[in-house]
C-alpha positions as CSV (number, residue, x, y, z in Angstrom):
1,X,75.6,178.2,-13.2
2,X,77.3,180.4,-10.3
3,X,79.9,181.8,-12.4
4,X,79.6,184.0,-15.6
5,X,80.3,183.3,-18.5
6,X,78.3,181.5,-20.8
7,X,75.6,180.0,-18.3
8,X,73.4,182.2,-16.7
9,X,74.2,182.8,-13.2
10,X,71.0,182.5,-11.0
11,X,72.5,184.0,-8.0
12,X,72.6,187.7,-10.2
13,X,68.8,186.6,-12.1
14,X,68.1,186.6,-8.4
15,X,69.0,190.1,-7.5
16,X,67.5,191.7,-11.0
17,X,64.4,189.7,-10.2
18,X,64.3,191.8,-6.4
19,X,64.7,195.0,-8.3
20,X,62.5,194.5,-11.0
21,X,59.6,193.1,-8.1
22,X,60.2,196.4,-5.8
23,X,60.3,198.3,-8.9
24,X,63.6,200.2,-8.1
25,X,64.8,202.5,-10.4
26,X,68.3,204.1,-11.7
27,X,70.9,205.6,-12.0
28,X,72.1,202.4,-10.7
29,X,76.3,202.5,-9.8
30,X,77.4,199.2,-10.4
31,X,80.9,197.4,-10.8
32,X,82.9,196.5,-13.9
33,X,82.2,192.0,-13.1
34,X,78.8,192.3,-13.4
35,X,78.2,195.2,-15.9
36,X,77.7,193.1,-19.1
37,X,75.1,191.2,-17.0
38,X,73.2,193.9,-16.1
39,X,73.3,195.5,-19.6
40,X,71.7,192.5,-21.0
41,X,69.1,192.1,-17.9
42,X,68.0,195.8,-18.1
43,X,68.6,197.3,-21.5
44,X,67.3,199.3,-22.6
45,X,65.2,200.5,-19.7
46,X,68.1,201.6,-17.6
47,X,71.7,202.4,-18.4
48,X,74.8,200.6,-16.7
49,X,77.3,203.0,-15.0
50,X,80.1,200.4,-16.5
51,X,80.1,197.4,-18.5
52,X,82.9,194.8,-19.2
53,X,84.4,196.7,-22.6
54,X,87.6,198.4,-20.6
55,X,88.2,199.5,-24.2
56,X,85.2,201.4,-24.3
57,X,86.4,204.1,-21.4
58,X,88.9,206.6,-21.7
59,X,91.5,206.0,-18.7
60,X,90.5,208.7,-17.1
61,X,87.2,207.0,-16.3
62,X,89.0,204.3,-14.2
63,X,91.5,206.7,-12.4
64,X,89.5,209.8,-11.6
65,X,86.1,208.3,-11.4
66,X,85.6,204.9,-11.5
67,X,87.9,203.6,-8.5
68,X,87.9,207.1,-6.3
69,X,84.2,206.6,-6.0
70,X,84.9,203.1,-4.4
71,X,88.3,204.1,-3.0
72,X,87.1,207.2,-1.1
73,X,83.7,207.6,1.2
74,X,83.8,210.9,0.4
75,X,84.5,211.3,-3.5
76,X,81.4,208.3,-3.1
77,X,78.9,210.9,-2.0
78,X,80.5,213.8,-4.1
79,X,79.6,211.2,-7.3
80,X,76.8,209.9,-6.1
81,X,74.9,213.1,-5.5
82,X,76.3,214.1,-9.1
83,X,75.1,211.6,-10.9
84,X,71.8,211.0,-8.8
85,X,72.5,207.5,-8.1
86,X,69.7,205.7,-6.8
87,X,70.7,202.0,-5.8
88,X,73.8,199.9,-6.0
89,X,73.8,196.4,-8.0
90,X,77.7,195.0,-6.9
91,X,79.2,191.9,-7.5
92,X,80.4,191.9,-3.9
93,X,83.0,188.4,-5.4
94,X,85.5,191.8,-6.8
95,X,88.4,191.3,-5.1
96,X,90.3,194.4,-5.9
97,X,91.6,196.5,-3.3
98,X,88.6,199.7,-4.4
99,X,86.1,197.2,-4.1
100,X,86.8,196.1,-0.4
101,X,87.3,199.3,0.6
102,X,83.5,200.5,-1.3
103,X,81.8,197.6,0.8
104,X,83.5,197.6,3.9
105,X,82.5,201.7,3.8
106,X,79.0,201.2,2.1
107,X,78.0,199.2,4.4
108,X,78.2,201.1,7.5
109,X,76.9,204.0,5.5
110,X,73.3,204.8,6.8
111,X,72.5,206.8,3.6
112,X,72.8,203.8,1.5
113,X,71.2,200.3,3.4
114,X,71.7,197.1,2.4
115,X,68.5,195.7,1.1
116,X,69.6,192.6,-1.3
117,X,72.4,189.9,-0.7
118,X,73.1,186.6,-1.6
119,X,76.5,185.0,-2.5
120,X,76.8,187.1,-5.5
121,X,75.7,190.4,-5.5
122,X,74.7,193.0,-3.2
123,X,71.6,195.6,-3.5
124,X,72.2,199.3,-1.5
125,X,69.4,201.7,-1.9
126,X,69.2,205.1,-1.2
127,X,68.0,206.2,1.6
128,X,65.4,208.9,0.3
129,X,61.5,209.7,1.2
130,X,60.8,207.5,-2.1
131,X,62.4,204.4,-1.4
132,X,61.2,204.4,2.2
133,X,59.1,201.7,2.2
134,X,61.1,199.4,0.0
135,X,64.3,199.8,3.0
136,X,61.1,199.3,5.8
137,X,60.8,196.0,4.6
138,X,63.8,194.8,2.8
139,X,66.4,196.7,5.2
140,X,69.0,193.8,6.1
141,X,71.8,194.7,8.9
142,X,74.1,192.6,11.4
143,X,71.0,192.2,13.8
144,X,68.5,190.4,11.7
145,X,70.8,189.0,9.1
146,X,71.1,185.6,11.1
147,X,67.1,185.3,11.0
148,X,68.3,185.2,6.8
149,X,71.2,183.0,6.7
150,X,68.8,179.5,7.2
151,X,66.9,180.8,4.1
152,X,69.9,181.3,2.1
153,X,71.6,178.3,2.6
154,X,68.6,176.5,1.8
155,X,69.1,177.5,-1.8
156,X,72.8,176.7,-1.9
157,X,73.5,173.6,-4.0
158,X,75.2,171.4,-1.2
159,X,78.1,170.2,-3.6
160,X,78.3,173.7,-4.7
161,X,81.2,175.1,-2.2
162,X,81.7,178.3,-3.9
163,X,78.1,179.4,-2.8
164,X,78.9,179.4,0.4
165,X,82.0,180.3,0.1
166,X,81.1,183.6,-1.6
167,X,78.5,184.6,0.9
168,X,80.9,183.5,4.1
169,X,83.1,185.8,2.6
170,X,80.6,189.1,2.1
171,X,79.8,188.8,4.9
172,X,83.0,188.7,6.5
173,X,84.4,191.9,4.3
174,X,81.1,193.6,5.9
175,X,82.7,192.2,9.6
176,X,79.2,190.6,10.4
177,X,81.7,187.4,11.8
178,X,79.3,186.0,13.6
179,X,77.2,185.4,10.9
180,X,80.1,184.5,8.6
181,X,81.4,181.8,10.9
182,X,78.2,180.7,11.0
183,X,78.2,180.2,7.1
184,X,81.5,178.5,7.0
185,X,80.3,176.4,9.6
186,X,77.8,175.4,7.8
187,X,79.9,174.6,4.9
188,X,82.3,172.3,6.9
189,X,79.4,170.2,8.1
190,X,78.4,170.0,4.7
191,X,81.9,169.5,3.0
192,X,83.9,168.3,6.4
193,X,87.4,167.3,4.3
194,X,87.1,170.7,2.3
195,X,89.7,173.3,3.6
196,X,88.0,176.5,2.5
197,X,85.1,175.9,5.2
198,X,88.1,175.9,8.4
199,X,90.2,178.7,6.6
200,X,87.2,180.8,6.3
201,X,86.0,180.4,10.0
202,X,89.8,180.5,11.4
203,X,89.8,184.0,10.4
204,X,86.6,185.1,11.0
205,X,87.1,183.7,14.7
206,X,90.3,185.8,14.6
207,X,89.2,188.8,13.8
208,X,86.1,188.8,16.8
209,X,89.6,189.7,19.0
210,X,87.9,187.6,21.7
211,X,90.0,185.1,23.8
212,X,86.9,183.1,23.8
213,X,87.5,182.5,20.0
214,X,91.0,182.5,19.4
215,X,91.0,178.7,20.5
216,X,88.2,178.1,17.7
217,X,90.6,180.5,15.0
218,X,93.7,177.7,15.8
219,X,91.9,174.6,15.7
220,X,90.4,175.9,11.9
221,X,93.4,176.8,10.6
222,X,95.1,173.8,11.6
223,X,92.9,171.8,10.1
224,X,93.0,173.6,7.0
225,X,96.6,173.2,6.9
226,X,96.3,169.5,7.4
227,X,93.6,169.7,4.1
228,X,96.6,171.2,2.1
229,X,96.0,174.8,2.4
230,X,99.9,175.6,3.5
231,X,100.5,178.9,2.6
232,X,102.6,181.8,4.2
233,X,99.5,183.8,5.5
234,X,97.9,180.9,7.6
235,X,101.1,179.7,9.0
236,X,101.7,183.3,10.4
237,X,97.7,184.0,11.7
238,X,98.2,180.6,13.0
239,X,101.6,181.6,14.5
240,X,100.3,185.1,16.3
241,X,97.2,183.1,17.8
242,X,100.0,180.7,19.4
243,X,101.4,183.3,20.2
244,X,99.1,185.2,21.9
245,X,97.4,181.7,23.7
246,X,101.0,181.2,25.4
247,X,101.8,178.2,23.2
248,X,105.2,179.9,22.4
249,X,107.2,176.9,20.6
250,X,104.0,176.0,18.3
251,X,103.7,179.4,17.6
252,X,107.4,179.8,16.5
253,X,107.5,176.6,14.5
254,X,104.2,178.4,12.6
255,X,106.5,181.3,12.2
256,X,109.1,179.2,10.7
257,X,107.1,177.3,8.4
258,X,105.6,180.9,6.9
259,X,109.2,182.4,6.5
260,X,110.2,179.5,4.3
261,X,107.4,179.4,2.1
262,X,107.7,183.4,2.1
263,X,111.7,184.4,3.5
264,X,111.0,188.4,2.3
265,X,107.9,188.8,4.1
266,X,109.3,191.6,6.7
267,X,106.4,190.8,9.2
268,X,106.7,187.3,9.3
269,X,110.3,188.1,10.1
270,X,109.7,190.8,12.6
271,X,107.1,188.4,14.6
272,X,109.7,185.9,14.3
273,X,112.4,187.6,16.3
274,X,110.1,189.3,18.8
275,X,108.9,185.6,19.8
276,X,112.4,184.2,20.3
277,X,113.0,187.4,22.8
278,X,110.2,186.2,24.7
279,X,111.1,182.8,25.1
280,X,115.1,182.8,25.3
281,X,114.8,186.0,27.5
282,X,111.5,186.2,29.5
């Protein structure tokens, strides 16, 4: 009932259900996954700024608007301010490259708070005179967002990985890792044999860039490599974090192991040789 499709997903019914109860209005920007979704929550009261029809927009909708407005802070604003967007309704699961960079720039934008998010979509709302007292009380940012996790996590289905999975991940892609570790943890303890709970903390531990964690980042990954989750990317992470904890011949045998399962990866190659200077030649 997470995913779309032909079950309704509860997760989105969740986040109409918070704008319809704080009575927020449009021109609502919202992304291409969870257009359809919207049209048939809100129609005809509002109207979507995409739906899931890519046939039904020119191309020039995609290249000049669409993506610049999520690739681009400032053509964001430019569009925003033209078309007198009011509050953001984003399927914050978009993987595309726009996407990432629209959240990871949205979300340190003080003009447009987060005020809705659960392991689907996210709610921003303008930060205007109007909507003042519906940020007061909503307003959700890296300080208080651990007072929300417990509450969230209650509603998680506890077989249901990619719940948790989804929201570990926003929240990472927002670089609250504190808070996203704190999900994935959760997750492990809940699913200990299930690799995406380790994979997600290893890298959220990584990226705190604090020796303190690094140990943590290791142990994850190496567990989720032991769960089956072999792949280029976490042999090399696991590699550099070797790397940088002085375990030199682990970290090369990571390298290895990534250059086979990727041999044109240039990085994994260029890490590679700059480790073997260090230990044949320190």
């Amino acid at each position: 009932p997470k995913l779309f499709g032909l079950e309704i997903s509860m997760s989105a019914q969740d986040g109409i259900e918070f704008v319809e109860k704080n009575q927020i209005k449009g021109p609502v920007f919202n992304n291409f996954d969870i257009g359809s979704y919207l049209v048939w929550q809100l129609y005809s009261e509002e109207k979507v700024f995409i739906d899931g029809r890519p046939e039904a927009y020119p191309v020039g909708f995609f290249k000049d608007i669409y993506k610049p407005m999520q690739a681009d802070a400032d053509i964001w604003k430019q569009k925003a301010d033209e078309y007198n967007i009011n509050y953001v309704f984003f399927a914050h699961t978009d993987m595309t490259e726009w996407a990432d960079s629209f959240l990871t720039n949205i979300i340190k934008n003080e003009n447009w708070p987060l005020v809705f998010l659960n392991d689907t979509v996210a709610v921003f709302l303008k930060n205007t005179d109007s909507n003042k007292h519906i940020i007061d009380k909503n307003k959700i940012t890296s300080q208080n967002i651990k007072d929300k996790i417990p509450q969230i996590l209650d509603k998680f289905n506890l077989k249901d990985s990619n719940a948790f999975i989804n929201y570990g991940n926003a929240l990472y892609r927002f670089r609250w890792l504190d808070s996203s570790t704190e999900v994935f943890e959760a997750l492990i303890k809940t699913q200990p044999d299930n690799p995406y709970g380790y994979q997600g903390a290893g890298y959220a531990y990584v990226s705190m860039n604090n020796p303190n964690t690094q140990e943590k980042a290791a142990q994850n990954l190496e567990r989720a490599i032991d769960l089956g989750f072999k792949t280029a990317n976490n042999y090399f992470t696991l590699g550099i974090i070797n790397a940088n904890l002085g375990n030199f011949f682990a970290a090369e045998e990571n390298l290895k192991r990534a250059l086979e399962i990727n041999p044109d990866n240039p990085n994994v190659r260029q890490a590679l040789e700059t480790l073997r200077k260090k230990i044949y030649f320190q």
